[in-house]
C-alpha positions in Angstrom: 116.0 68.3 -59.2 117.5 67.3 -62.7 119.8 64.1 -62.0 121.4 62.8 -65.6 123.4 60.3 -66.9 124.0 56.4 -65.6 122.2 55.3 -62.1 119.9 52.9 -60.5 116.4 53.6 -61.5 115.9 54.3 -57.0 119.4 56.5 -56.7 118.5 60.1 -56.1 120.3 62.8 -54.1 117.2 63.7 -52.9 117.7 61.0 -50.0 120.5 63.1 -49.0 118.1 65.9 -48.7 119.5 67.9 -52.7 116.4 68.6 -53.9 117.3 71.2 -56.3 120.3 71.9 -59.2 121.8 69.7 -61.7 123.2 66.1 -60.6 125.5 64.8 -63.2 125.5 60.8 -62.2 128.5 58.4 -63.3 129.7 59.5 -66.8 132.2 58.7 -68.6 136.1 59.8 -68.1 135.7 62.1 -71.5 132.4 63.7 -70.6 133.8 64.6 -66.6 137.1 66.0 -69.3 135.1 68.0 -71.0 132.8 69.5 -68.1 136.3 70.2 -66.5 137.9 71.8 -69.9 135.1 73.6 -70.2 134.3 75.2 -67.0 136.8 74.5 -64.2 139.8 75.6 -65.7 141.5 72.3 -66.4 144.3 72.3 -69.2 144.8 69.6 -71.8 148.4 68.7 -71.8 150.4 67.4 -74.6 149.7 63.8 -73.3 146.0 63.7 -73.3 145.8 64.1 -69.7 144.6 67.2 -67.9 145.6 69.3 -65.2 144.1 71.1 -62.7 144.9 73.2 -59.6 143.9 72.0 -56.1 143.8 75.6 -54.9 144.6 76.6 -51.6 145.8 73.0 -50.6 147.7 71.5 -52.7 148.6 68.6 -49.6 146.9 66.9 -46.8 146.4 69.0 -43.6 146.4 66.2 -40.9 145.1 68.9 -38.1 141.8 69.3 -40.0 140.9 65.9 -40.0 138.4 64.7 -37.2 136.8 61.4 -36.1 132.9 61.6 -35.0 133.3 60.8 -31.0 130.3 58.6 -30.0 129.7 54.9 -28.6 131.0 53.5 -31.5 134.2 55.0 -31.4 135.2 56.3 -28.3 136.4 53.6 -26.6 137.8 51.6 -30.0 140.0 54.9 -31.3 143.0 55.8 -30.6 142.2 59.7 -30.1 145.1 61.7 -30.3 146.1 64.9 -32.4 145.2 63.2 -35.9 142.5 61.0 -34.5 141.1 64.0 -33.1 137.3 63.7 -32.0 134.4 65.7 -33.3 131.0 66.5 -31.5 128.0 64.5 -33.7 125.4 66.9 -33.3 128.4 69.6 -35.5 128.6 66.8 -37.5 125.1 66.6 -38.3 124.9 70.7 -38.5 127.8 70.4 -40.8 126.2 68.1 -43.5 123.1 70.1 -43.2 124.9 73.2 -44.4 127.3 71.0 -47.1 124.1 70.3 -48.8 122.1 74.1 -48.3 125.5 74.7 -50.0 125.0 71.9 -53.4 121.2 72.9 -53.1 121.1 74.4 -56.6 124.3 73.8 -57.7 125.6 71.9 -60.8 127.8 68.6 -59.5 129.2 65.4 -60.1 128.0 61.9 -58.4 130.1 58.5 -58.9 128.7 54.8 -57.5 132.4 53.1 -56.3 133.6 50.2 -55.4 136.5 49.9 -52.4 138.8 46.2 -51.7 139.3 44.1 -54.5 138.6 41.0 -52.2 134.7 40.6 -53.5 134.7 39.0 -49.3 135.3 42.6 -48.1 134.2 44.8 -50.7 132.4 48.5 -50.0 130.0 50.0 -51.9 130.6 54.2 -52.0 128.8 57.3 -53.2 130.5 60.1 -53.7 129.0 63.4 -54.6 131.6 66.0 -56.3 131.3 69.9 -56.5 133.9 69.5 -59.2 134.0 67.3 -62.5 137.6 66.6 -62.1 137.3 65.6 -58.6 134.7 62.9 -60.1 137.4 62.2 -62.3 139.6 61.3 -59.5 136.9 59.1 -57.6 136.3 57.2 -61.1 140.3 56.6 -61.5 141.0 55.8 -58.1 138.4 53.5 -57.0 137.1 50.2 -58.5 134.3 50.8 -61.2 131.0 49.0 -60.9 130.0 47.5 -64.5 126.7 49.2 -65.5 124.8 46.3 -64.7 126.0 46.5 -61.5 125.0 49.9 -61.2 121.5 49.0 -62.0 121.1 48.1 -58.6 123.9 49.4 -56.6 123.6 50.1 -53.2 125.6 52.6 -51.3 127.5 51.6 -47.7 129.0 54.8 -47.7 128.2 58.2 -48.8 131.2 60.8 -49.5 130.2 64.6 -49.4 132.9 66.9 -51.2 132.9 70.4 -51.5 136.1 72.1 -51.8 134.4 75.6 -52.1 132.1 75.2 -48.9 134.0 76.8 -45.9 133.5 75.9 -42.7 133.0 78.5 -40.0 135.2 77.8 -37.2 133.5 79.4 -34.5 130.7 77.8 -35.0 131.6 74.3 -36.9 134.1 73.1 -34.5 136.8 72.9 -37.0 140.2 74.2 -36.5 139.7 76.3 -39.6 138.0 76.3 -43.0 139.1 73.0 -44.2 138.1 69.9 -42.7 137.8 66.0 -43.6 135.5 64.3 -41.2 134.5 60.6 -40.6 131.3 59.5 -38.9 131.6 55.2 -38.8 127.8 55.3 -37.3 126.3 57.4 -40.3 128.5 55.9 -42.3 129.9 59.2 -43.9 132.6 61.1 -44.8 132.5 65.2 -45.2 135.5 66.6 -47.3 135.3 70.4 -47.5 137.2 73.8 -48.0 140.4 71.7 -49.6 140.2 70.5 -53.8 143.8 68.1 -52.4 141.8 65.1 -54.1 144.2 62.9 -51.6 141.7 64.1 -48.8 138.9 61.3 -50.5 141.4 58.9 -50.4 142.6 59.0 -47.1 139.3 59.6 -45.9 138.2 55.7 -47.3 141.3 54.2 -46.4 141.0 55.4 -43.1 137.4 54.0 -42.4 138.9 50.3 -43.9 141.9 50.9 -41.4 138.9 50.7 -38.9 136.7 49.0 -40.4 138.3 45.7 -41.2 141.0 44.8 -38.1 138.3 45.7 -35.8 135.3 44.3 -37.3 136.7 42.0 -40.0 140.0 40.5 -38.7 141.9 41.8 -42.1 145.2 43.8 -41.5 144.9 46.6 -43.0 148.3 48.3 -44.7 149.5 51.4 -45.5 151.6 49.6 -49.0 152.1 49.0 -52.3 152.6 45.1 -53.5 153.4 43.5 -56.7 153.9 40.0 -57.7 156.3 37.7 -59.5 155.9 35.5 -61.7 156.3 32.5 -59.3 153.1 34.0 -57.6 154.8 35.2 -54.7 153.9 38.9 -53.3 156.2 41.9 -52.4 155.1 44.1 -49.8 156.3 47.7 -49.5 155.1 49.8 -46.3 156.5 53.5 -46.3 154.7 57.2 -45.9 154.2 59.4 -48.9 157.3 60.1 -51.0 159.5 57.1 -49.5 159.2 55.4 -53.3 156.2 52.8 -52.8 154.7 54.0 -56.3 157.8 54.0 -57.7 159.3 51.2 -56.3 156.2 48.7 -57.0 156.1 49.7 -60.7 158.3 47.1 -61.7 158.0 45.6 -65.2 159.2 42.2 -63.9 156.5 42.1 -61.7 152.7 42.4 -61.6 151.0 45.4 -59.8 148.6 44.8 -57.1 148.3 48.3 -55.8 150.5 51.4 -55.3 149.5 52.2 -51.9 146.7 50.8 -49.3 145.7 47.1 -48.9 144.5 44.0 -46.7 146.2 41.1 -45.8 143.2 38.2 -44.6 143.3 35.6 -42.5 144.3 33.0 -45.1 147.0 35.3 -46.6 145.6 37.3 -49.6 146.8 40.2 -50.4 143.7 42.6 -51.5 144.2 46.2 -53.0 141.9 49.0 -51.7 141.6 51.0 -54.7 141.5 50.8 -58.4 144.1 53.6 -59.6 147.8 54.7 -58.7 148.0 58.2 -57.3 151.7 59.0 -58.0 154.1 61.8 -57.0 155.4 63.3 -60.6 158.3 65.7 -59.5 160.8 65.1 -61.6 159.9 62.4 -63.3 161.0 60.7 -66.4 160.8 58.0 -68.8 164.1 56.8 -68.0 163.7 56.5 -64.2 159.7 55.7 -63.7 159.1 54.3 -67.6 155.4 52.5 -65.8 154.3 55.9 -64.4 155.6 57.9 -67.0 153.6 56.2 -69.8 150.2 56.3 -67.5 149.9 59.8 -67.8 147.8 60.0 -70.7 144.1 60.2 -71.7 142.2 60.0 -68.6 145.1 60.5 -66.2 144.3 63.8 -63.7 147.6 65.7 -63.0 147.8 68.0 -60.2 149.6 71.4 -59.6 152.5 70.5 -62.1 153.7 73.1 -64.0 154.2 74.0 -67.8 157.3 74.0 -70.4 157.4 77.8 -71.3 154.7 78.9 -73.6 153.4 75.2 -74.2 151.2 72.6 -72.6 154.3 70.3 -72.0 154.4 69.4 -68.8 157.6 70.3 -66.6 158.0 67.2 -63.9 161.1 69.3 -62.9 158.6 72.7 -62.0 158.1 72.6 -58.3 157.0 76.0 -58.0 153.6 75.8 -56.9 154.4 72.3 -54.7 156.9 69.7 -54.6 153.8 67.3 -54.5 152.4 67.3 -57.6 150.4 64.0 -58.4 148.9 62.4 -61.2 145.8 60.0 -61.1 145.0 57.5 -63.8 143.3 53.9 -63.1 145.4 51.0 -62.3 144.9 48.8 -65.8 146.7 51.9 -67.1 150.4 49.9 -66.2 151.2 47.7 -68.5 151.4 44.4 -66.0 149.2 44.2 -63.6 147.5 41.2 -61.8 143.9 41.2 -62.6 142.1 41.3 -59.7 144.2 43.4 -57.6 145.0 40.0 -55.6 148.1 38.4 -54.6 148.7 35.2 -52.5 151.9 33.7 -50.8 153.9 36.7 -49.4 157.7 36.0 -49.0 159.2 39.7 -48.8 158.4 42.9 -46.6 160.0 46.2 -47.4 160.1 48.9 -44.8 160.6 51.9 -47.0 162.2 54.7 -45.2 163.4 58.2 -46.4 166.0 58.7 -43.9 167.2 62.7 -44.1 170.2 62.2 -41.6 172.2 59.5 -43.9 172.5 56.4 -40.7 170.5 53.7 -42.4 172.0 51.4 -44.6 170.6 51.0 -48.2 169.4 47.4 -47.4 169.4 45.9 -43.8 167.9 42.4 -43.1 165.6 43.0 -39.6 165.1 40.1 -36.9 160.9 39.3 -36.2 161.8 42.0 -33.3 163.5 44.5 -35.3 160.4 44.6 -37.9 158.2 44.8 -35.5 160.3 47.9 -33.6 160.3 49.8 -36.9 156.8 49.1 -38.0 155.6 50.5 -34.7 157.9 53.2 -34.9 157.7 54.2 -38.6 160.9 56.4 -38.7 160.8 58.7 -41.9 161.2 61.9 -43.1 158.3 63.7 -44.5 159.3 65.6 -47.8 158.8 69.1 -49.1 154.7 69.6 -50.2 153.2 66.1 -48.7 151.4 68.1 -46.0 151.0 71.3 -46.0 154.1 73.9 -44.4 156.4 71.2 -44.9 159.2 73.0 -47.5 162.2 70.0 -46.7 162.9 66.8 -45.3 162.1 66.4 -41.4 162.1 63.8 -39.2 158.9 62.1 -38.1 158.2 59.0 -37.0 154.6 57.7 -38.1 153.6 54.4 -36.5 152.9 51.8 -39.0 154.0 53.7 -41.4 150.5 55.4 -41.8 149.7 56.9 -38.1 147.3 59.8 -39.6 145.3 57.5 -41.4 145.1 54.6 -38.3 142.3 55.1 -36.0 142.8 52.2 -33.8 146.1 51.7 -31.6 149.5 50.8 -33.5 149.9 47.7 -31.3 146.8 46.4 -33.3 148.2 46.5 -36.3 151.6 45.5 -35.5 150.5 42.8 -33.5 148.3 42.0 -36.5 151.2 42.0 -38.7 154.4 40.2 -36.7 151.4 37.3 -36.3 150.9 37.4 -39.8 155.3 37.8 -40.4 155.7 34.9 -38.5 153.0 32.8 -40.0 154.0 33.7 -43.5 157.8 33.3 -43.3 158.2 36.5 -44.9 161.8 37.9 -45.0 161.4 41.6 -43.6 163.4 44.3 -45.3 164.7 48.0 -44.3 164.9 50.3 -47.5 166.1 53.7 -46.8 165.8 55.6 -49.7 166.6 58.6 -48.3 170.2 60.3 -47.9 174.0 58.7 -48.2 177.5 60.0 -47.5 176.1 62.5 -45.3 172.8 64.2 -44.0 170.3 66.2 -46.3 172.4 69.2 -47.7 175.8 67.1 -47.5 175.2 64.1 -48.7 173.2 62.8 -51.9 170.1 61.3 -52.2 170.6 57.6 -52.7 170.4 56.2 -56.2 167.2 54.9 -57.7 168.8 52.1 -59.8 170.7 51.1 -56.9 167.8 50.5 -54.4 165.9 48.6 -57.3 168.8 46.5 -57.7 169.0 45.6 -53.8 165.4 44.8 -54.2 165.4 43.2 -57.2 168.4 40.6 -55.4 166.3 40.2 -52.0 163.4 39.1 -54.0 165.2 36.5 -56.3 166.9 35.5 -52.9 170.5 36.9 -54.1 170.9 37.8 -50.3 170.2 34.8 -49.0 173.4 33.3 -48.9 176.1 36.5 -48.9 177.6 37.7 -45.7 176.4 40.2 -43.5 177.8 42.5 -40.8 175.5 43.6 -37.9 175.3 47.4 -37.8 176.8 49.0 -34.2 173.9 50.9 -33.2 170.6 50.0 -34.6 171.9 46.1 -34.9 170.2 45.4 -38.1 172.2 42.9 -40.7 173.7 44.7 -44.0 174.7 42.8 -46.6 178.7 43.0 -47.7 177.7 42.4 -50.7 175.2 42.8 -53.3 174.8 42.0 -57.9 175.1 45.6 -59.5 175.5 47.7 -56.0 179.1 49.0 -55.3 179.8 47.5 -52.0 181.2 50.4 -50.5 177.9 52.2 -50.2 176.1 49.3 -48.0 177.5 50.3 -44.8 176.4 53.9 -44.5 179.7 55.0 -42.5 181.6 54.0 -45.2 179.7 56.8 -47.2 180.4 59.3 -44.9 184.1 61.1 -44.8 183.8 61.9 -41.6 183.4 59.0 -38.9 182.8 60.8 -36.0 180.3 62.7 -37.7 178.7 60.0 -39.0 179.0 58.6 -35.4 177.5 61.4 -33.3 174.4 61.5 -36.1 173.4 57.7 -35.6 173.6 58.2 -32.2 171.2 61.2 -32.1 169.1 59.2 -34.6 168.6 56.1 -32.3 168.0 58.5 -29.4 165.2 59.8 -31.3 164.0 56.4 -32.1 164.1 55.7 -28.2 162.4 58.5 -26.9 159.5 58.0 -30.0 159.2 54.6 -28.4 159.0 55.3 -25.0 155.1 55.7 -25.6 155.0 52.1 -26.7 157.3 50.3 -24.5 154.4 49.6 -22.4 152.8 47.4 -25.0 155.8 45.7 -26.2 156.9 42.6 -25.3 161.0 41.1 -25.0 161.1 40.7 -28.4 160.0 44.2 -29.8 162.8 45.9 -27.0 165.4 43.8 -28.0 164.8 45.3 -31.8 165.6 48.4 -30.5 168.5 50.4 -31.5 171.4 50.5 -28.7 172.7 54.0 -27.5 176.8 53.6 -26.8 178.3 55.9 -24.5 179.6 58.8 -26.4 183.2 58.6 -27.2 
């Protein structure tokens, strides 16, 4: 076995049972750029950065991803069909083959680093068939300095083979792909699938684990950033609701753009050490933070080209309305070093709301946040998961239900404790759809959502009026700095009243019956948040 580059003097893949091939250990961005220019088809773009294709996947696939069943787990996990359980001993058979498969092999192994909170931090090892999935590991986790390589010490061990297929009928998959946790071993085996977002997910889902149960640390699927004042800005929302975007605020200091702990004395930890961002459509005027990270180092993902050019086209959604980009997070320009943040004041539910009901900015009672976090009402958008081509309804509790293994009321009971302790003013952002539904209305201006968020974090709203929405009851603002007022009560959007009527309606039905499955766990409080149906005129 010929293992090269940067490791503890112990480290070898041997221990994992690779005893022959080429193990490439922890270089640098420019050497895994090269290995990928030079052999996995990667493209340099006209920014520095390169691009690759995921391949068959170019999203997560939810119904592929399994959680070992044993006595650790199976009475702690919420098992349902994204929590879905999977038989040890396949596990075990699995890995076996996984590494037959490397045995030989040329690949790719990073020592990692997840939580910024040194208190909760997890050492990783991941081992990559590809040199740009290394690449994604390196930009997307915290990096160990090399003297803290010297001795590093994995608590986790990450397996990924995009090109080893799984044999149904024998694995126990559902189908080729699969992404599977084991919380005894310790492991997590990504194969079939080069979506990069599949590592990701996998880690944050053992920490969503991990730390409420065995830690006491909320865990969050968010983006936060901080102002100058020191106080920290919470935004919860599924993929493509704007937390990236949204958190990239050159007023304010990045924490992270997507998963993180809140503790027990209120700090606010990132999981990761990177931003993995959604680039369609994209530009310098609208995303200026994001924009300017793509260079050197950054790891773009089924984009497409300007004709005859390595210009990237943010606009070209032909192979996927998800294409990504990777880069670390020290590529922004203001960020706070370490990925910490104290003294929370605002929560933003971010929703992408593909009927057009929700106001652009509604103020929610302790109740009412709690309601929606449980709930987790979005649409999904075209290309986050695989099959899904336009916006349709889900609802996702905690705003992260594929990646929670443990029961929503956890976590929300968790967080209202935490709402309530804080003083945090809680927020409903839909940056979805106004004047009508999708394919009617428009989607709802960019500059006008920062600008509502922008005024309820200098407390701009504190003191305007409000009027209580008919239906889901939750306070909009009359007014608001740089927002035409007309636009904050979404009937006024709408030209039709009745229609707009009928759709809230059928909206807040849906919420209902979504939360029939929780009613049982929720106290007065919670059911008074809910949205009230009116008898239909």
């Amino acid at each position: 076995m010929l293992e090269l580059g940067y490791k503890a003097p112990s480290a070898s893949v041997c221990s994992l049972g690779i005893m022959e091939g080429k193990a490439h250990w922890n270089l640098s961005p420019d050497q895994l750029i090269a290995h990928a220019l030079e052999r996995e088809n990667a493209t340099l773009t006209n920014t520095g950065a390169i691009a690759i294709d995921t391949g068959e996947f170019t999203g997560r696939s939810p119904k592929d991803k399994f959680t070992v069943k044993d006595s650790l787990t199976e009475h702690a996990v919420w098992w349902n069909n994204f929590n879905i359980p999977f038989d040890s001993a396949k596990f075990e058979s699995l890995y076996q083959k996984m590494i037959a498969y490397l045995n030989g092999k040329e690949f790719f192994v990073r020592d990692a680093i997840a939580c910024a909170d040194p208190r909760y931090q997890m050492n990783v090892r991941v081992i990559n068939e590809y040199a740009w999935s290394n690449l994604f590991v390196y930009n997307m986790f915290l990096r160990p300095s090399a003297e803290a390589i010297q001795t590093f010490s994995p608590e986790w061990t990450i397996i990924n083979a995009p090109g080893f297929k799984a044999d149904p009928t024998l694995d126990g998959t559902r189908q080729h792909n699969f992404s599977i946790i084991d919380f005894t071993r310790k492991m997590i085996l990504v194969g079939g699938s080069g979506y990069t977002g599949e590592i990701k997910k996998g880690v944050f889902s053992a920490l969503n684990f991990i730390l409420p149960h065995q830690k006491n640390v909320l865990a969050m699927h968010c983006s936060a950033n901080m102002g100058n004042a020191g106080d920290t800005a919470i935004f919860f929302g599924l993929s493509g609701t704007g937390k990236t975007t949204l958190s990239a605020d050159p007023n304010r200091k990045l924490i992270g753009d997507d998963e993180h702990g809140w503790t027990e004395d209120n700090t606010i930890f990132n999981f990761e050490g990177g931003c993995y961002a959604k680039t369609i459509d994209l530009s310098e005027q609208k995303e200026p933070e994001i924009y300017q990270a793509i260079r050197r180092g950054a790891l773009l993902e089924n984009i497409g080209f300007k004709k005859n050019s390595n210009e990237v086209d943010y606009a070209d959604g032909t192979r996927t309305e998800n294409t990504r980009v990777s880069y670390p997070i020290d590529f922004i320009s203001n960020i706070a070093q370490p990925s910490l943040g104290k003294n929370p004041k605002n929560i933003f539910f971010l929703t992408c709301d593909a009927y057009g009901v929700l106001p652009p900015i509604a103020k929610l009672t302790p109740g009412q946040a709690a309601f929606h976090f449980i709930s987790g009402y979005t649409a999904k958008v075209a290309g986050t998961e695989a099959g899904i081509t336009e916006p349709t309804m889900t609802f996702s509790a905690c705003f992260g239900a594929p990646f929670m293994p443990l029961h929503p009321t956890k976590y929300a009971e968790m967080l209202s404790r935490k709402m309530k302790e804080a003083k945090v003013n809680v927020w409903l952002i839909n940056t979805g759809w106004s004047g009508g539904a999708y394919g009617v209305g428009k989607r709802m201006s960019l500059t006008h959502t920062r600008a509502l968020i922008t005024a309820a974090l200098n407390g701009e709203l504190d003191n305007v009026a409000y009027e209580q929405h008919d239906i889901f009851g939750v306070a909009i603002p009359k007014t608001c700095n740089n927002v035409p007022s007309e636009i904050l009560n979404p009937r006024n959007t709408w030209k039709d009243k009745d229609a707009y009527d009928q759709k809230a309606h059928y909206l807040a039905e849906a919420f209902l019956k979504n939360f029939e499955k929780f009613a049982s766990y929720a106290n007065d409080e919670i059911l008074a948040g809910a949205p009230t149906v009116k008898a239909h005129v």
